[in-house]
N, C-alpha and C positions, 0 to 999 in steps of 0.2 A: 142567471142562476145565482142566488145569495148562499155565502159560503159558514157555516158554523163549524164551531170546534165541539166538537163533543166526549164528553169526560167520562170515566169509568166501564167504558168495552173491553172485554178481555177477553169473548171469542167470537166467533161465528153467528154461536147462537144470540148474542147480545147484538151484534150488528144488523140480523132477523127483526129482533125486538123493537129497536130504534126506528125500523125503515117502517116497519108497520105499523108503528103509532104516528108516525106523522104522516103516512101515505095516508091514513083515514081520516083527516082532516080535511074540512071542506074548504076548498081553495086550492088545493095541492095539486097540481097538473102531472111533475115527478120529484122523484127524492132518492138520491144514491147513498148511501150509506159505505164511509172506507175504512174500512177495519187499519187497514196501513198503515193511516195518514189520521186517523181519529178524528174525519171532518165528514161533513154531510154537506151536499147540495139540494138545493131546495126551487121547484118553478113552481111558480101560482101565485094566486095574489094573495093568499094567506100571512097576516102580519107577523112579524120575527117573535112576538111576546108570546103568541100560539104555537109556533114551533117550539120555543122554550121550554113553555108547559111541559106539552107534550111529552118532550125527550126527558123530562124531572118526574113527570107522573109516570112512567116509564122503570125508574127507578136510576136515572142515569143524570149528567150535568149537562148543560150547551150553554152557546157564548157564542154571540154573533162575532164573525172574523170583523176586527176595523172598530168595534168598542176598545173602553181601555184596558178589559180581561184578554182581548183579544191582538191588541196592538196595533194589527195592519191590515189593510182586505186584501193586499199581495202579502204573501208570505214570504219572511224572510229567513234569513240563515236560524238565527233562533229558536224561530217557532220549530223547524224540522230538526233542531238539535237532539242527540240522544239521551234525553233524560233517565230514560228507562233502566239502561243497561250497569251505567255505575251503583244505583241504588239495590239492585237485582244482585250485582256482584257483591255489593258488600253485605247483603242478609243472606249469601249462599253462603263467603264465605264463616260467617258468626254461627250458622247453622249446621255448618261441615266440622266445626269444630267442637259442637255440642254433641253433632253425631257419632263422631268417632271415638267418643268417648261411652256414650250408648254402646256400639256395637262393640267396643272392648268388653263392658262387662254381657251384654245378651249374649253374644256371640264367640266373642275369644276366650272367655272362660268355663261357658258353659260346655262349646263345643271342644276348644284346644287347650282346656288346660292352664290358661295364662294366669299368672301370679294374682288373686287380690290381698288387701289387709286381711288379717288374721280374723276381726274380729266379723268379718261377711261371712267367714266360712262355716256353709251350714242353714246361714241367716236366711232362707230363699226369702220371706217374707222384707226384711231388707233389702232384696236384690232386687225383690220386685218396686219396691218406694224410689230407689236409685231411677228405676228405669222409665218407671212412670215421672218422678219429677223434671227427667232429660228432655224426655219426649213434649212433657207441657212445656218446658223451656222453646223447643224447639216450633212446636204451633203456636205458641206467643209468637217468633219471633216472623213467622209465615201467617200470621193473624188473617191478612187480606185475603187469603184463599176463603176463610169461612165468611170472613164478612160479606164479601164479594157475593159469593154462594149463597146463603141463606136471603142475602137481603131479594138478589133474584128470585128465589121462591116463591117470599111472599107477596110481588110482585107478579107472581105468574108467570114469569117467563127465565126457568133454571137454563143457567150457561155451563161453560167447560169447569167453573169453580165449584158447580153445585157438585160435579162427579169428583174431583177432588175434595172436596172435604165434606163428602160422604162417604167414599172412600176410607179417608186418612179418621174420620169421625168413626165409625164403624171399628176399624180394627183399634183403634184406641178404646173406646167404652166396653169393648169384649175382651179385651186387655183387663181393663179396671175389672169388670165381673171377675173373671179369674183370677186376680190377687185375691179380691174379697174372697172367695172359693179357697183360695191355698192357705189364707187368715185363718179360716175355720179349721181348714184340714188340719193344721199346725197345732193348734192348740187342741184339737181331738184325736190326731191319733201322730202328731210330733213333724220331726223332720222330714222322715221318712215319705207320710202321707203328704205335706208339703211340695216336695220337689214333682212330684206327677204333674201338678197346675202349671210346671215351668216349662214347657213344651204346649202349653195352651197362650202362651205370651203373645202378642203380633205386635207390642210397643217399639218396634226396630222399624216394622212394616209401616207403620203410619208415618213415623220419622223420614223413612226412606223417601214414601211416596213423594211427600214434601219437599225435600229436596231434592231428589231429582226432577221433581217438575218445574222445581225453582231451578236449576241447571237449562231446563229446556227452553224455558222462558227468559231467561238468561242468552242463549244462544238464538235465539229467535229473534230477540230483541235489538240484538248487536247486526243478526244479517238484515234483517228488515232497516235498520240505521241508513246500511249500505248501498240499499235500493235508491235512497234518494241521496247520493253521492252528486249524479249528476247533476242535478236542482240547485244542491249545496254549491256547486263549483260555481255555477250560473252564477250564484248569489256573490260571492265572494271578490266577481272582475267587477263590481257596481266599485265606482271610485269614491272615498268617501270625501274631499275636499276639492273644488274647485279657484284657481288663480283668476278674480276678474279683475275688469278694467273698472272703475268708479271713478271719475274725471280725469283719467290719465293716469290713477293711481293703480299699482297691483297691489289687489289684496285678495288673503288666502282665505275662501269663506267655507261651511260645509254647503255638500251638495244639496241638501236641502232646502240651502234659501237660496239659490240660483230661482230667476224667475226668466220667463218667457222675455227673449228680446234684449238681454243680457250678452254684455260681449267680455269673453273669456280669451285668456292663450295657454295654449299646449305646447312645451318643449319636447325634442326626440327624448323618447322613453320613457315620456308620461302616459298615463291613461284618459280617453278623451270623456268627460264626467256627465254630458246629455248629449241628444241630437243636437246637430247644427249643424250652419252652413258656413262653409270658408271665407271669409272677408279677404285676408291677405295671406300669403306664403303659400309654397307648394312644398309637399311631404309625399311620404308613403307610410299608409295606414294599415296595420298589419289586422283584419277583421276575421281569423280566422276565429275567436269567441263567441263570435255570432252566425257565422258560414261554413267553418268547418275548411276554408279555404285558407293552405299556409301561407299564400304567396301575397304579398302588400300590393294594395291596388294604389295606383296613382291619385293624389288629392292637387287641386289646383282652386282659384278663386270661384266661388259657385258650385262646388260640389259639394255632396251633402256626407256630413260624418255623423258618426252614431257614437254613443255612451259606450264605455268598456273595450273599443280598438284602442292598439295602442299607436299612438304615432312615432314612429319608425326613425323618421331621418329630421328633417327640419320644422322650423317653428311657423306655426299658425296661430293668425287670430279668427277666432270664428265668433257669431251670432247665433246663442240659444234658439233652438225652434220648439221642442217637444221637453218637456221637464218632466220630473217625477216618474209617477205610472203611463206617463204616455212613449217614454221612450223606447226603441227597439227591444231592448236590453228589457226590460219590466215587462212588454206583452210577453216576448219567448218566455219567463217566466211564469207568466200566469196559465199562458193556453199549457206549460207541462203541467203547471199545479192542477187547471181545471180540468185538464185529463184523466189525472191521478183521483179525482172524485167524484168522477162520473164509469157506470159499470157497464163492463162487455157484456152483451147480451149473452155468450155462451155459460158466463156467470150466472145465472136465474137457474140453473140445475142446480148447483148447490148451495142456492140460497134457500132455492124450498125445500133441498133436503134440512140443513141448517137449524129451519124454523122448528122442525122435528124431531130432530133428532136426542138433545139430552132425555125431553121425557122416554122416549124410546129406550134409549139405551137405559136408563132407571127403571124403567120396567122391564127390560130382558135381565139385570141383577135380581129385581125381585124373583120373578119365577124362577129364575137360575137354581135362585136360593131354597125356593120350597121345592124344586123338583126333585134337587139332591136329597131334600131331606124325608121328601118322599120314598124315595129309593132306601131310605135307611143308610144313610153317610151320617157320620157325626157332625153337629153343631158346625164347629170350626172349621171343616173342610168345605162344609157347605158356604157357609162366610167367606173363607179364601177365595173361593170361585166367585161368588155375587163380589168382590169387592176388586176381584181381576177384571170383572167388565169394567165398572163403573172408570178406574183407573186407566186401560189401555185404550178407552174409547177417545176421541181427538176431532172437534169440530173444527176445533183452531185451522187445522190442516186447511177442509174444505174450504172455512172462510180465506184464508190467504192466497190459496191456488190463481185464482185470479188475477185479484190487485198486484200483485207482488209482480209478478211478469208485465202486466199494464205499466207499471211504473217502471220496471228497467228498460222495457222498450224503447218509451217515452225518453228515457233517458239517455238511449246510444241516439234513439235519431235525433233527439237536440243535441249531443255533440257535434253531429255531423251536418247540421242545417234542416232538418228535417222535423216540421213541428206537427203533432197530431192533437186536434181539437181536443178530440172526445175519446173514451176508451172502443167507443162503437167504430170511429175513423180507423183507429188500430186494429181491428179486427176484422173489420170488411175491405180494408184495402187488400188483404189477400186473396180475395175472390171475387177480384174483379176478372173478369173475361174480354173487355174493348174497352181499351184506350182511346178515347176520341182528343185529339192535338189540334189547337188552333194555330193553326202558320206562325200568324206575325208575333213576334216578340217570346213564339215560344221554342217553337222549331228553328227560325232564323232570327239575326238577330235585332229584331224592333226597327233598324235603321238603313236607308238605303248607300248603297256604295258601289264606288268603281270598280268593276271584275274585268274591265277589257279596253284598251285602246283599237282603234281599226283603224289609222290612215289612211287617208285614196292615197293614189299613185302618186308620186313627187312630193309629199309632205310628212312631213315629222312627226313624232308624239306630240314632242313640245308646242309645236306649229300647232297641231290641233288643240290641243291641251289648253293653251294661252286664250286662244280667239274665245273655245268655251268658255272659260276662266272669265275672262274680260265681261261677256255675253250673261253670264251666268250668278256674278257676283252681285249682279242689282235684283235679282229671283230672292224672294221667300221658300218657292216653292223646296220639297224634301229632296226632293232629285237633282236637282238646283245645287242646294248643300252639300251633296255626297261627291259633286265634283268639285267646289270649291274646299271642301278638305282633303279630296286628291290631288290638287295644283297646291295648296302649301303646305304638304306632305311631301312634295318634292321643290318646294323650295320656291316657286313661281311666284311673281308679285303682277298683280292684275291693269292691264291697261286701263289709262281714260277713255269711258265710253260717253256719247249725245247719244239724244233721242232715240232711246231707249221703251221699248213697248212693248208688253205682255199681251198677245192678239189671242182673240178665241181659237180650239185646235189645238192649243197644246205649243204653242210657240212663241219666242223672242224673235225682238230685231234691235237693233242697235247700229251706231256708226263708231267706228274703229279706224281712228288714223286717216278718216274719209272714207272708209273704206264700208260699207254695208252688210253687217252681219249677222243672218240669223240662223237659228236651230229651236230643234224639237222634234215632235213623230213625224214618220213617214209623210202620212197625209199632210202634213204640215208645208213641209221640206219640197214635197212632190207640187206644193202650189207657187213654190218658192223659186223653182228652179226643174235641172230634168235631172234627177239621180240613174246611174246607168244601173245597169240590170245586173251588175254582181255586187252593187250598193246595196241595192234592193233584197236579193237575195243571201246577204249578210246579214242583213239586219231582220227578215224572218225566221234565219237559223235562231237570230240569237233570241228573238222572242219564242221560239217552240222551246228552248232551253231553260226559260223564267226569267230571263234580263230583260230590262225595257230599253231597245235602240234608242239613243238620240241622235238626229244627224246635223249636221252642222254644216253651213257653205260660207263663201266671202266674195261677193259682187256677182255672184251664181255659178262658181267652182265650188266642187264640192271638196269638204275639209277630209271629211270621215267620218266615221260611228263612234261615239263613245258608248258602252254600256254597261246600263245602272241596274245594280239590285240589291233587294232585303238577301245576303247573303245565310246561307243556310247556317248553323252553330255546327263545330268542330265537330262537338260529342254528339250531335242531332241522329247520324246516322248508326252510331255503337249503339247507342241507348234504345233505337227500333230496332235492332237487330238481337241487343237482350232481350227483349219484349214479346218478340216473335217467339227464343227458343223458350221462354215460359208458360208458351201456349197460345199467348194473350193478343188478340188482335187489333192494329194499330187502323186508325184511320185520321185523317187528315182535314180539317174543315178552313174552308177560305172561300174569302169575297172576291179572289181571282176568277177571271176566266178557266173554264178547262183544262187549257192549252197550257196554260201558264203553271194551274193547279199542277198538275202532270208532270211537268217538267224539274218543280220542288219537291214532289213528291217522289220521283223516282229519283233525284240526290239524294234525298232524306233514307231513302230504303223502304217507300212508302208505297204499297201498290194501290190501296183504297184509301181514293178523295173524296168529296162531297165540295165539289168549286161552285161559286156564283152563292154562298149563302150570307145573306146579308146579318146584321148584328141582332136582330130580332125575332132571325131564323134558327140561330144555332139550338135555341133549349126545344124547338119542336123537333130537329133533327138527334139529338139524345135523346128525347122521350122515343123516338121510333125505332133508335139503337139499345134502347132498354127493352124491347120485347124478345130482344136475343139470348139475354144474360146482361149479366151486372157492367156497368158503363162507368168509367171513369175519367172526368173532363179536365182537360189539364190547361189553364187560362192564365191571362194577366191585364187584362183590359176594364174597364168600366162594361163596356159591350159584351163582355164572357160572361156576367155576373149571374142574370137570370139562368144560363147553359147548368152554370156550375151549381147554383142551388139544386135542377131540376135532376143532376146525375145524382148514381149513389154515391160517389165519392167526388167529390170538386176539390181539385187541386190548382193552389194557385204559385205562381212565380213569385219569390218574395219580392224583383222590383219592381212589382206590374202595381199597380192602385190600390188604395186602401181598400175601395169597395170591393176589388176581386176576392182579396187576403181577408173581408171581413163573411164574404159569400162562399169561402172555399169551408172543407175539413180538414186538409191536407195544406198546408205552408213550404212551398221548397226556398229557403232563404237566399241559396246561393243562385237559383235562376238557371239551375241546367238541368239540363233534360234528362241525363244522367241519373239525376236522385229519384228519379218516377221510377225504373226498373229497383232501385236500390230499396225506395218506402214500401213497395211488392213483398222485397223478400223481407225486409223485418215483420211486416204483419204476417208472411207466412211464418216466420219464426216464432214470432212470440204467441202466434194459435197455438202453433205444436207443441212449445213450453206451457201454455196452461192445459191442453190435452192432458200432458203426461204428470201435469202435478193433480190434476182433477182425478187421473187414474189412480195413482200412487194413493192420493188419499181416501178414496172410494175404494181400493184392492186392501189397500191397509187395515179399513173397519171392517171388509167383508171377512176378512182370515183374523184378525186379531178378535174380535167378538166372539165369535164360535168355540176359536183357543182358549181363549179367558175361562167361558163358559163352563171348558170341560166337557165339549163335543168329541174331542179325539183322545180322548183317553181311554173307552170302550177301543177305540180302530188301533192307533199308537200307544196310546199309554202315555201320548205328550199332558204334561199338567205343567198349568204355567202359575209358577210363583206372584201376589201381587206386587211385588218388588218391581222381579222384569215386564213386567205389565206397563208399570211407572215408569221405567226408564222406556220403554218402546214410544209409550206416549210422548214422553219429552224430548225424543228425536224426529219424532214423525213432521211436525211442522217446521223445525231446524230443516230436513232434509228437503220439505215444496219450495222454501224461502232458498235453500245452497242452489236448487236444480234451477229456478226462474233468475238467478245471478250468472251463472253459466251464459246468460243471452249479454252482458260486458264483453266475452269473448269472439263474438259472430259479427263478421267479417259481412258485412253489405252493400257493398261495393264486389267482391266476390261473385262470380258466373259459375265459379265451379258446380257448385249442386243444385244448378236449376232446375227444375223439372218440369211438366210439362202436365197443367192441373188436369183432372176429370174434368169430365163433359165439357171439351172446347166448343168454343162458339163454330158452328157448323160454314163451311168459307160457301158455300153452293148460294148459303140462305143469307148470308150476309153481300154476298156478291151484288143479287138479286136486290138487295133492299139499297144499294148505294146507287147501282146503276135506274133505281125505282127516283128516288131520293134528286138525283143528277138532274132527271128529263125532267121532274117537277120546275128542278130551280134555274134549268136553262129557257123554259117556256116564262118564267115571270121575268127572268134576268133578261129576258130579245124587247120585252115592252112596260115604257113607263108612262103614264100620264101625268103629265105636267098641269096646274092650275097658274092663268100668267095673265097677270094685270096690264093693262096699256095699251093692248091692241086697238083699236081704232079702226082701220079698215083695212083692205085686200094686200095696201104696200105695205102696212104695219105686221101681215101674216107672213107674208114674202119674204118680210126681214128677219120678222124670228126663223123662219123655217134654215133660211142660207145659213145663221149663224147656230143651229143646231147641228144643221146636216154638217158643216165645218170640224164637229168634235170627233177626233177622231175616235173612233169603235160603233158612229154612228151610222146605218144604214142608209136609212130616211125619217123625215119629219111628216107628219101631217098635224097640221097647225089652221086651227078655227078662230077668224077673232071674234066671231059671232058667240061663241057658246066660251071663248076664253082659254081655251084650251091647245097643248101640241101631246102628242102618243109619239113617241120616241122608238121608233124600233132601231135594234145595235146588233152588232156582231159578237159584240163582246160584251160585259159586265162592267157600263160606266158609271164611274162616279157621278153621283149626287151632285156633288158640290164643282165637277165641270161643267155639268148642265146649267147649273143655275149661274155660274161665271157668263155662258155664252149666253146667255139671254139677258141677264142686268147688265154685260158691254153693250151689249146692242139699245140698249136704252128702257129695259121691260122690266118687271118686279112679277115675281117669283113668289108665288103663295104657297105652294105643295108638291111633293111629289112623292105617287104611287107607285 
């Protein structure tokens, strides 16, 4: 999406204007229009020079963001500065003061009496020159309303300026009529006849209009400032100077000319100026800027830090990785910015009212005005009424209802780590109905680890512990790792191990002090030696619980079970059990077995799995969970990517991969599960703040209009002055802008007022469709066929087959070397990439598997 800035909108109906003369260009796919943020996005292949046009034949200005009218294509503190509001203040106040000198003489003398010079008294002719010169003082000094106004006219498309200064145009020229009128009367029949025209005056009224709409806009301008408070703060933690190293020298450069591969250092309680990676020194990094988290996560050699953390405690030198716009700190920036200019679909109601609306409301003053005069009302009463519509009518309102909420949103869930793409992510993540969670790295935490020691009889942890250790420390493998960071987690330093051997099956061997020791799976162990039958039945408990046994022996005594697992996240199971009380149904997807699924799952607080589904299955299994209700996939992986395009809402973990975080809509930075229930309720929050600012503004013209008109003055007798017309108006958009500010206060992390949406996803029908779902993927997940190079003849098939059937989860082989082929049938959901270990050991190459 290419972003411009667009010059001279000033309501609703102007932001109308804009989106519809660019959306008619051919090339244009979509085009958002923000009254807020006075920017427009633009998709298609339509050239920027087109767009330009466009929004200029329009009657308006644009400027590609990232030229040099524009500065930068991310926006910075600058651009969102408040210009508005100082300039606004100071012609309110030059204009309060010309007015109060107006309503001295209209009003405090005429009505109470108040002292003037001697030589006015009497002079109404005078009083009215006085009054009229105020008044032009004062639309001189508010000039922009007319310009503004008239120039849309002739353009074709009258905004909120056209009603004010038609309005404030109206009672001034029938102002002027009746001076000239009391001119005459004066010199035909004196003083006397004079003073009757001073009661046909409205010169206070056209004054007034004008300023208090400059009050209103004024106040609108300042809250609207406030909205992008968050943005602004974002902007602020970017560091402006960086300390590099250039031959061993420190020198202090700006962050701008840092380049990629660039080595920098950070003392405690600087700010870190781009990504990078730690070369030397261990800190604590206080990233709560970016996450929302207060607590400083530990930094050591190889870990990676981001731009805008502060470093906490000690000095590092680190290695630029990502500079500029590519830093953490610059995306979270832009996805708020590109959110703030792209429109929630619930917005399209009062965009096409918007497009309608001034001429509407110009033609409900006109008839106003002839009907009265119809009726036999005099001239000026009839004027009063036509020029009370035209004033208390308020598009502005409509337009902002929206954006204004979209953008504070935006702005609490980027305090808290919580990034939303688009205004459309903001609004549909509240009406999601099933949460679909992928296990690894989302639910637990991406990495496996020790949860259990089991010595046999007569042997120690440590005993066990060590032999593993020793055994375990020549492994790559992940399992491998998670007990050698449990042995020097407690301090163990690893024996010298010989001949050492990684055998098909899932097992080690090694020699130990002479002494011969191996470990891995059951099946493994079981060919190793004779494990007794409460060995045995240890280590199924612990696999129906989601740990994977390894067993271990030494010269064919058994050591004991260590067991390993992707341990479940702290907050994994709060965070489903929010999820639940909001209605919303949670389900679980992993390339485990059943058993295994189940057993994570019921940690988690998870009733409904979908186990055995491989990386390419997951986006068919959300398409099948979207026939339910709205689907929200929550991921981190390269392998989630297509899931999360294919849901309505794709939510990715901020540490998970670029491609998830570029495939999501939803960003959780901080990586807990936690924020999924919390980004719920701010999109349900911020629906229901543009609900009630969409009402507000829609209830507003439906009773101000009518009032204006002089509908209820037959039933009441209410007759509304254009005065309070003016001021009504000039509050009414102050008041959508204060109520969508109110969402800074809301609490999202908060359970208390959860509730519990309409029409829940039916559990009968979703039961039905997981247990559907299950059988599919346990019938593809019992059989794979393998495509395998090398066979040769009958001993070549014999061999693949032994060193299949070896894996453990595997049932039987049937192995062809005639057609090249083995069909794998398993117990369980094996790994890919164990099969094809056991077949390249045995001497074979491995072309496919199905």
């Amino acid at each position: 999406m290419k972003q411009f800035n667009v010059a001279g909108m000033t309501c609703a109906a102007c932001q109308a204007r804009v989106e519809k003369a660019v959306s008619k260009l051919p090339g244009v796919t979509a085009c958002s229009v923000s009254l807020l943020t006075n920017s427009m996005g633009v998709e298609g292949t339509v050239s920027d020079s087109e767009v330009i046009r466009a929004v200029t034949d329009a009657g308006y200005g644009a400027s590609l963001k990232g030229t040099a009218s524009a500065k930068s294509a991310s926006p910075d503190e600058d651009a969102l500065a408040d210009r508005d509001t100082p300039v606004l203040k100071r012609r309110l106040f030059i204009s309060l003061g010309f007015l109060l000198i107006l309503m001295y003489f209209s009003m405090g003398h005429h009505m109470w009496g108040w002292p003037i010079p001697s030589w006015l008294e009497g002079n109404h002719v005078a009083m009215g020159l006085i009054q009229l010169l105020l008044t032009a003082i004062i639309m001189v000094i508010n000039n922009k309303f007319f310009v503004s106004g008239f120039k849309s006219v002739l353009h074709g498309a009258p905004n909120m300026d056209t009603l004010v200064a038609l309005g404030a145009s109206a009672s001034f020229l029938w102002s002027v009529y009746a001076l000239f009128m009391m001119t005459d009367a004066q010199i035909k029949g004196g003083a006397s006849a004079a003073a009757v025209w001073m009661d046909e005056f409205y010169f206070e009224s056209a004054a007034m209009i004008l300023v208090l709409i400059t009050v209103g806009k004024m106040l609108e301008a300042h809250s609207k400032g406030k909205t992008t408070d968050a943005l602004k703060s974002l902007m602020r933690l970017a560091p402006k100077t960086a300390n590099v190293l250039i031959d061993g020298t420190e020198l202090t450069v700006p962050v701008e000319e840092l380049k990629k591969g660039d080595v920098f250092v950070v003392r405690p309680g600087e700010s870190i100026p781009v990504d990078g990676i730690v070369l030397e020194g261990d800190t604590a990094v206080n990233e709560s800027a970016l996450t929302g988290e207060s607590l400083p996560v530990d930094k050591s050699v190889g870990d990676a830090v981001s731009a805008a953390t502060i470093n906490t405690s000690g000095f590092i030198r680190c290695e630029a990785t990502r500079i500029g716009e590519d830093t953490s700190l610059s995306k979270i920036i832009k996805m708020v910015s590109d959110a703030a200019a792209t429109k929630a679909p619930i917005a399209k109601i009062a965009d096409k009212v918007s497009g309608v609306f001034v001429p509407a409301v110009v033609s409900i003053a006109v008839i106003t005005l002839i009907v009265w005069l119809l009726i036999g009302k005099p001239f000026d009463f009839a004027l009063a009424r036509a020029i009370s519509v035209l004033v208390i009518s308020c598009p502005c309102a409509l337009g902002l209802a929206t954006p204004v909420a979209i953008m504070v949103g935006n702005g609490v869930g980027a305090k808290h780590g919580v990034l939303f793409k688009t205004a459309v992510s903001l609004e549909e993540a509240g009406k999601v109905k099933i949460v679909a969670l992928d296990k690894t790295g989302t639910i637990t935490k991406g990495e496996p680890e020790v949860t259990g020691l089991y010595p046999a009889e007569g042997v120690t942890e440590n005993e066990l512990l060590n032999a593993a250790y020793a055994l375990e420390a020549k492994s790559e493998h992940p399992l491998a790792r998670a007990i050698v960071r449990e042995a020097e987690k407690r301090g163990l330093s690893a024996d010298e191990v010989t001949d050492f051997k990684a055998l098909p099956g899932n097992g080690l061997t090694a020699t130990r002090k002479g002494l011969t020791v191996v470990g891995g799976s059951v099946k493994f162990i079981s060919t190793q030696t004779h494990p007794e039958a409460a060995v045995l039945s240890e280590a199924e408990a612990l696999a129906d619980k989601g740990s994977t046994p390894l067993l271990f022996a030494e010269n064919g005594r058994m050591l004991g079970i260590i067991a390993v697992a992707d341990a479940v996240k702290a907050e994994s199971a709060d965070a489903v059990r929010e999820l639940k009380s909001m209605g919303i149904e949670v389900v679980m997807l992993t390339g485990d077995n059943l058993r295994t699924a189940q057993a994570v799952g019921h940690e988690a607080g998870i009733d409904k799995v979908v186990a055995g589904v491989l990386p390419d299955g997951k986006e068919a299994v959300v398409a099948k969970l979207k026939s339910l209700g709205k689907v929200a996939m929550v991921g981190d992986g390269i392998n989630d990517a297509p899931a999360l395009t294919s849901a309505d809402i794709g939510v990715a973990i901020g540490a998970g991969t670029d491609v998830a975080i570029d495939a999501a809509d939803v960003v959780l930075m901080n990586s807990k599960l936690s924020d999924v229930p919390a980004e719920i309720r701010l999109s349900r929050a911020t629906l229901t703040n543009i609900r009630e600012n969409l009402f507000w503004a829609f209830i507003y013209n439906v009773i101000g209009i009518p009032l204006a008109a002089g509908c209820f003055i037959g039933l009441f007798g209410w007759q509304l002055n254009p005065v309070y017309g003016a001021a009504a108006m000039s509050l009414s958009s102050f008041c959508v802008v204060t109520n969508a500010l109110r969402l800074n206060l809301f609490d999202m992390y908060s359970s208390k007022r959860d509730r519990r949406g309409p029409k829940s996803v039916s559990q009968a029908e979703l039961s039905a469709l997981i247990n559907e779902i299950n059988s599919v993927q346990e019938e593809k997940a019992m059989n794979k066929t393998m495509k395998i190079e090398g066979m040769m003849c009958p001993h070549c098939q014999a061999h693949v087959k032994k060193a299949l059937e070896a894996v453990s989860g595997v049932t039987a082989a049937e192995v062809s070397h005639e057609k090249g082929t083995a069909v794998v049938a398993m117990s369980e959901n094996v790994d890919n990439a164990a099969l094809k270990a056991a077949v390249e050991q045995a001497g074979y190459t491995v072309k496919s598997i199905d």
